[in-house]
C-alpha positions as CSV (number, residue, x, y, z in Angstrom):
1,X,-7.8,135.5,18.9
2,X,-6.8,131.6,19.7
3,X,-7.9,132.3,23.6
4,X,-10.9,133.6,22.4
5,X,-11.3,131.0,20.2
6,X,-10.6,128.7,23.2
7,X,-13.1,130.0,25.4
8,X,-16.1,129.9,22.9
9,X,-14.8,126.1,22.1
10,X,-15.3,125.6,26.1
11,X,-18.8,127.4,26.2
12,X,-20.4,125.5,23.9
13,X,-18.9,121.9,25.0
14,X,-20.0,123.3,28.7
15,X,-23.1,124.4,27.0
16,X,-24.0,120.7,25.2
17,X,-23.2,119.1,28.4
18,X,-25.7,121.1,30.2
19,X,-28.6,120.7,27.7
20,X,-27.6,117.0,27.5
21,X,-27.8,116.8,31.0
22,X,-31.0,118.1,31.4
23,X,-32.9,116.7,29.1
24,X,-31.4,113.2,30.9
25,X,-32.7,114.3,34.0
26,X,-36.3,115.5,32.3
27,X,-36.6,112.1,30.6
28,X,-35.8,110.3,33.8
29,X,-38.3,112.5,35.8
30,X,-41.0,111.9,33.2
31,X,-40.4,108.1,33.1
32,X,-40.6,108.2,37.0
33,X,-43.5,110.3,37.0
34,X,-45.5,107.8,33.9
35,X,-44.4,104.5,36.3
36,X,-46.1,105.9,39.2
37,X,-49.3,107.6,37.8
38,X,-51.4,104.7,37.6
39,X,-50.6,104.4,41.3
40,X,-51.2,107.9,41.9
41,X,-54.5,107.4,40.9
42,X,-55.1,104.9,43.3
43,X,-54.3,106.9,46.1
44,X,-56.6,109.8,44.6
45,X,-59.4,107.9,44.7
46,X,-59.0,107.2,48.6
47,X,-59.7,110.5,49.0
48,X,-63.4,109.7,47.0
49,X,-65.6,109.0,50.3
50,X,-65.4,112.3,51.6
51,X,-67.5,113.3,48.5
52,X,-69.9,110.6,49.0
53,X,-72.9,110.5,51.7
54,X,-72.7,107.2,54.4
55,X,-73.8,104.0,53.2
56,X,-77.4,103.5,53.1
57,X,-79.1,101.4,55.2
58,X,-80.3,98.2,53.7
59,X,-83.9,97.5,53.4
60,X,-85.4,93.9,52.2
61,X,-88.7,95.3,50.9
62,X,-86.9,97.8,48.3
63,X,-84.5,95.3,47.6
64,X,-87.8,92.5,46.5
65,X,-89.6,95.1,45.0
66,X,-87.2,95.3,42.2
67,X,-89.0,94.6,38.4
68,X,-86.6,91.9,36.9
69,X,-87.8,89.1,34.9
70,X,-88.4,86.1,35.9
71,X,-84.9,83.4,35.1
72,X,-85.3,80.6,32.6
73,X,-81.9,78.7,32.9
74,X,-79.5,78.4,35.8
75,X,-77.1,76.4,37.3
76,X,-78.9,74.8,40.5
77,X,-76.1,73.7,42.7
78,X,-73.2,75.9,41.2
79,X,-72.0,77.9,44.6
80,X,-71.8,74.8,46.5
81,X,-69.4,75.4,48.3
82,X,-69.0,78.9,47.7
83,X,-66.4,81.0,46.0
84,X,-64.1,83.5,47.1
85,X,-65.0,85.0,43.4
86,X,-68.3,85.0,41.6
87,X,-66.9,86.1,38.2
88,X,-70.5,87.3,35.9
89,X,-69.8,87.3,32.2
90,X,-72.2,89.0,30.3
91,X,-72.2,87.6,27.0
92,X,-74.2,87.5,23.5
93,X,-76.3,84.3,22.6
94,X,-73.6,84.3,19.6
95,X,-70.6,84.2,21.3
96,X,-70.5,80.3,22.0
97,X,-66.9,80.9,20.5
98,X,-65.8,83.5,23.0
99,X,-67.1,81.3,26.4
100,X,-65.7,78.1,25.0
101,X,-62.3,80.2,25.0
102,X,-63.0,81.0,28.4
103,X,-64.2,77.4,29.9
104,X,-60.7,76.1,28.3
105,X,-58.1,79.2,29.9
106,X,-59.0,81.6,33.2
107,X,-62.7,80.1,34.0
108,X,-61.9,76.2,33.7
109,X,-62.4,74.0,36.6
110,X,-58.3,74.1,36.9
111,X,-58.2,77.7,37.1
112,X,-61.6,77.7,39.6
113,X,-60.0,75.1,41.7
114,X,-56.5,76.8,41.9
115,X,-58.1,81.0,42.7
116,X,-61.3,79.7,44.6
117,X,-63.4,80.9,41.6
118,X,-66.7,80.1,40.4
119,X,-67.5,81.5,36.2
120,X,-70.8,81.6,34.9
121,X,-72.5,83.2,31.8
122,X,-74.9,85.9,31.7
123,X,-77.5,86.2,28.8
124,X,-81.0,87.2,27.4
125,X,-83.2,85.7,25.3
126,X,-82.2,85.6,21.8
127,X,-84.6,86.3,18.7
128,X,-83.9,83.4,16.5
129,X,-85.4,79.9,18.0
130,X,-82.4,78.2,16.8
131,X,-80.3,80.3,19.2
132,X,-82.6,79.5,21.8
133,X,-82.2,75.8,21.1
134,X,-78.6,76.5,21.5
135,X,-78.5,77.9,24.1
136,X,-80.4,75.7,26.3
137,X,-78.3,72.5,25.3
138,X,-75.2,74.7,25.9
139,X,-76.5,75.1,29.4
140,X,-77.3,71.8,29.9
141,X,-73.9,70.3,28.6
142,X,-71.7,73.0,30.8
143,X,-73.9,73.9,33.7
144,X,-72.8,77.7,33.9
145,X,-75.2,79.6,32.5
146,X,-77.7,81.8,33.5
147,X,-80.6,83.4,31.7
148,X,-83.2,85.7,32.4
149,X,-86.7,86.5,30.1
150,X,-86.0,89.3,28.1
151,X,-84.4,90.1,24.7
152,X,-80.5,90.0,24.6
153,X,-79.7,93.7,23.2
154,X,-77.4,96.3,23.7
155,X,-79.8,98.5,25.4
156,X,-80.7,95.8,27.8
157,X,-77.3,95.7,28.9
158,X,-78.1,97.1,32.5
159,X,-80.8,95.0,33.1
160,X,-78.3,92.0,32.5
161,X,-75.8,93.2,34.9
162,X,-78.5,93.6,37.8
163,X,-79.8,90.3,37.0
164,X,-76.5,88.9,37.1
165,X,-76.3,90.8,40.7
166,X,-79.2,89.6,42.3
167,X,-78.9,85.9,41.0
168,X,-75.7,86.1,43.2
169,X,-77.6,87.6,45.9
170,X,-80.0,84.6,45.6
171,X,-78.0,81.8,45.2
172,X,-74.6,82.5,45.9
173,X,-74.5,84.2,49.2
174,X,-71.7,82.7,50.2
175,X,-69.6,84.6,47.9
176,X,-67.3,87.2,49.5
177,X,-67.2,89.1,45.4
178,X,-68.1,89.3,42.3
179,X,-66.9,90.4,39.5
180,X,-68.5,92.0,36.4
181,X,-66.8,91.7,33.0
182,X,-67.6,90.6,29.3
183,X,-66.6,87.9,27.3
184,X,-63.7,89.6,25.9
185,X,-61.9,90.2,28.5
186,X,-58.8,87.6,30.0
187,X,-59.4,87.6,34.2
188,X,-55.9,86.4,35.7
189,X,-57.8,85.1,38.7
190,X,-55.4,83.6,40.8
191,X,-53.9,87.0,41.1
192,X,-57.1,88.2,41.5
193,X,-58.6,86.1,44.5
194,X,-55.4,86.4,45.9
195,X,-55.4,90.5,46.3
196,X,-58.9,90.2,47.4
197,X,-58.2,87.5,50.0
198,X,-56.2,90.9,51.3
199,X,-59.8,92.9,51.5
200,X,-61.9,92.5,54.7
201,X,-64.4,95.7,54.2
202,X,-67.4,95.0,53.9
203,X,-68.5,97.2,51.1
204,X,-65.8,97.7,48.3
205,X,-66.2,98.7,44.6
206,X,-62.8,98.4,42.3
207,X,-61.7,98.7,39.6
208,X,-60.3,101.1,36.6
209,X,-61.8,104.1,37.0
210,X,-63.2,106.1,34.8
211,X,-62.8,110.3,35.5
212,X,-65.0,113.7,34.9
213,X,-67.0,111.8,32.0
214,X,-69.6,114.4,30.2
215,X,-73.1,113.2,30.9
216,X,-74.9,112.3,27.0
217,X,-78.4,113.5,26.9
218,X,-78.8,113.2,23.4
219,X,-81.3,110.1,22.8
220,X,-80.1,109.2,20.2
221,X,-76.2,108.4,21.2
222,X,-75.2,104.7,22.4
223,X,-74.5,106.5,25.7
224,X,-77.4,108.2,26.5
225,X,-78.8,109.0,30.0
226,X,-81.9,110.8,30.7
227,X,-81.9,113.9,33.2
228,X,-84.3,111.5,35.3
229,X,-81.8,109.1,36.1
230,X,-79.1,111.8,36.9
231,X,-79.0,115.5,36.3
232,X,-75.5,116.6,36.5
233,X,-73.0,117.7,33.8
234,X,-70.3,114.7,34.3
235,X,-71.4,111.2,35.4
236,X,-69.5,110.4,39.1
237,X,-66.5,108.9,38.7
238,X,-67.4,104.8,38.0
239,X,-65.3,102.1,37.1
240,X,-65.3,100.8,33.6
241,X,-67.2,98.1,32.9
242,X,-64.7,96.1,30.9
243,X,-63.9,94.5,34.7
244,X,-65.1,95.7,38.1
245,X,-65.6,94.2,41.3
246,X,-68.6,94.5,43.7
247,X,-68.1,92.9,47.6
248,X,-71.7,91.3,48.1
249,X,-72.6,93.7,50.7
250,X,-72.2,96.4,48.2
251,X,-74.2,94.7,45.4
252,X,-76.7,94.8,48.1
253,X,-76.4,98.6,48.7
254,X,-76.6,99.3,45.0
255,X,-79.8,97.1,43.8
256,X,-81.9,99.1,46.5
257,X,-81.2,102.2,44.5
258,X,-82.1,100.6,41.2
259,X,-85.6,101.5,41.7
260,X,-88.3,100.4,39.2
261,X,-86.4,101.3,35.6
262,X,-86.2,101.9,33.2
263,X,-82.4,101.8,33.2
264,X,-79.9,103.3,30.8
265,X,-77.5,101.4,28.3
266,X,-74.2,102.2,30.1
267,X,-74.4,99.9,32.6
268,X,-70.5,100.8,34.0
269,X,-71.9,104.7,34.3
270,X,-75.3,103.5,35.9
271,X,-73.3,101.3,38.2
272,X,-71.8,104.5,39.3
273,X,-74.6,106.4,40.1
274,X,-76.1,103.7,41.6
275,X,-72.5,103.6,43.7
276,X,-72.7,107.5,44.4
277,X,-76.8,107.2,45.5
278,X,-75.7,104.6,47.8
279,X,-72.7,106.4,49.2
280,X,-69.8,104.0,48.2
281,X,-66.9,105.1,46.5
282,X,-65.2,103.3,43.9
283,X,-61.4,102.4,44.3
284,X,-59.0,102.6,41.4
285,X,-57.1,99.9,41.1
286,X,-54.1,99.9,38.3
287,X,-54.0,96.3,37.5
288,X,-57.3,96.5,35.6
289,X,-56.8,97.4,32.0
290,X,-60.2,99.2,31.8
291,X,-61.7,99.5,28.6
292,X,-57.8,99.7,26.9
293,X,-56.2,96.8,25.6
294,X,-53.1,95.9,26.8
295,X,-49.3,94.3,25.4
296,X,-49.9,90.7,24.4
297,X,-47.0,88.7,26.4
298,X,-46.7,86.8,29.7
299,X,-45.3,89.3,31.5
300,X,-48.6,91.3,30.9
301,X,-50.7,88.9,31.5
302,X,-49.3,87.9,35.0
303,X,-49.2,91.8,36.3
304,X,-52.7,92.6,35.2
305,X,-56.1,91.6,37.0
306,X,-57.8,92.3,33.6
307,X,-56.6,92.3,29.9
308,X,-59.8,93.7,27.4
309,X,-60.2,93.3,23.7
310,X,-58.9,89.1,23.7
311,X,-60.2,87.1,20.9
312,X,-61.0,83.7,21.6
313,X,-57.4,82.8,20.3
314,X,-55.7,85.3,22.0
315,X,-57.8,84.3,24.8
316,X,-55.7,80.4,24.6
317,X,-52.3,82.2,23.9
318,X,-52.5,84.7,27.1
319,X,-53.3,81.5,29.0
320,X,-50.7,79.3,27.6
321,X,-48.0,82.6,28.4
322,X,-49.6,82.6,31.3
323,X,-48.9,79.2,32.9
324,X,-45.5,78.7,30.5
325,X,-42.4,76.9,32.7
326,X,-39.6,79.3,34.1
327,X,-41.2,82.3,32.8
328,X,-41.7,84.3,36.7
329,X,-40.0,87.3,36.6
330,X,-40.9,90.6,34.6
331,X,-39.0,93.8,34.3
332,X,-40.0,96.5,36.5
333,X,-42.3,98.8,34.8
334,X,-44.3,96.8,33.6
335,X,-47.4,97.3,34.2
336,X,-46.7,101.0,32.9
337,X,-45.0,99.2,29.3
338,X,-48.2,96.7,29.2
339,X,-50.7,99.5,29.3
340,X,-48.9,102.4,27.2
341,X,-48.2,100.1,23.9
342,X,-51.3,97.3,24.0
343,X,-52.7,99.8,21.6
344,X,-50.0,99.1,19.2
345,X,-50.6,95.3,19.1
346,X,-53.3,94.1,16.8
């Protein structure tokens, strides 16, 4: 019986050793395959254009024949010289909090000086005349904001965007990009200006895209889109709205397809179909956090383009990390650490 014995001793060490061994190798494969997934993405979406018609050809009466309103408040000389980087914030009449955060960290003269970056401010007209007040001596004490006549809302988020757009298409020509995010977000833009210094087509469109999203018809949901404005059962694939880039060429292409409104809510899933009508695909690009937030510490905020969901004190401390002494080299993985627990941090 003792060599039996033996042998079942020996099977199940053999045995152990094999199931120990595998899951090693599974875990290793899965961690592999989780590091490079953001980057597989990338490389899917290169394959995007063959689903999208050729660019469309630029015309200057559809482009004037646009319905915006009229702008009440800009900064005159603000793209003299011009940037690499027209960052557009879209922001709230009662967020003077969250764009004094951002004039002292990523969109101070330092920080516009050091990426070849130009911030400015995007906003409505408020409801309450003391806001309005505000909002003009705010603009005349910082010189970065501009305003258009109609009433700051949620639903007239679009028509902020496109006015952001073709104020840049106006007065900032010069501009090789701009970039669309909110006032929540933390923009590393020296690593931003310098991947895009790296971009020399003409019409590009990056950022975190978003995949096969189900089209909301329902009137009555925040999302809503009307079967006019697009038909299909998923929106195209768009990049979230959190942070995305436009070259000026393409902001171009994509305010001829506007048309006369009125335009949806989402203005991240309108920019998409705008993006599809004009025939330029949007490229994912992993370093933007999308509409996730993302791990608060340095080593975050200098691998990431975007981080979302900063308040105005987070907003100083990613800066500080950001520009800390000694503090260069992160881990690899991190961008796939960064992204996968910034949900955990509060």
């Amino acid at each position: 019986m003792r060599p039996i014995g033996f042998c079942l001793r020996l099977f199940c060490i053999h045995r152990w050793r094999c199931s120990s061994m595998f899951l090693l190798i599974s875990s290793l494969l899965l961690l592999l395959f989780l590091s490079l997934s953001p980057y597989l993405e990338e490389c899917l979406s290169r394959a995007l254009p063959i689903f999208y018609p050729n660019p469309s050809q630029l015309s200057s009466s559809r482009l004037a024949s646009i319905p915006l309103p009229p702008f009440l408040l800009f900064p005159a000389n603000a793209c003299s010289p011009p940037p690499l980087l027209l960052v557009l914030v879209s922001s709230a009449p009662s967020h003077r909090d969250r764009r004094d955060a951002i004039r002292k960290t990523w969109g101070s003269l330092f920080s516009a000086t050091s990426s070849s970056s130009l911030t400015l401010f995007v906003l409505a007209v408020p409801d309450k005349a003391e806001e309005r007040s505000a909002l003009v001596h705010e603009a005349v004490a910082h010189g970065d904001i501009i305003q258009a006549n109609f009433t700051d809302s949620y639903r007239n988020l679009t028509l902020k965007t496109l006015t952001g757009m073709v104020w840049a298409l106006k007065k900032c020509q010069g501009a090789r990009f701009l970039l669309k995010t909110d006032d929540d977000v933390f923009i590393n833009t020296l690593a931003l200006s310098a991947f895009l210094k790296e971009k020399h087509q003409e019409l590009q469109y990056l950022g975190w895209i978003n995949w096969y999203v189900r089209a909301f018809w329902d009137p009555e949901k925040r999302h809503y889109v009307s079967h006019e404005l697009y038909a299909g059962d998923h929106y195209p694939p768009y990049c979230d709205g959190a942070g995305y880039i436009l070259s000026l060429g393409a902001a171009r292409h994509l305010l001829q397809e506007a048309g006369n409104g009125p335009w949806p809510a989402v203005e991240d899933v309108y920019t998409g179909i705008l993006a599809k009508a004009a025939g330029i695909a949007p490229r994912h690009v992993a370093k933007f956090s999308g509409a996730k937030s993302i791990l608060h510490n340095s080593c975050c905020y200098r691998t990431m383009f975007t981080s979302h969901q900063i308040t105005p004190r987070g907003m100083q401390e990613a800066w500080n990390m950001l520009n800390e002494e000694g503090g260069h080299w992160c881990p690899p993985l991190t961008l796939l650490f960064c992204k996968t627990f910034g949900s955990l941090w509060i």
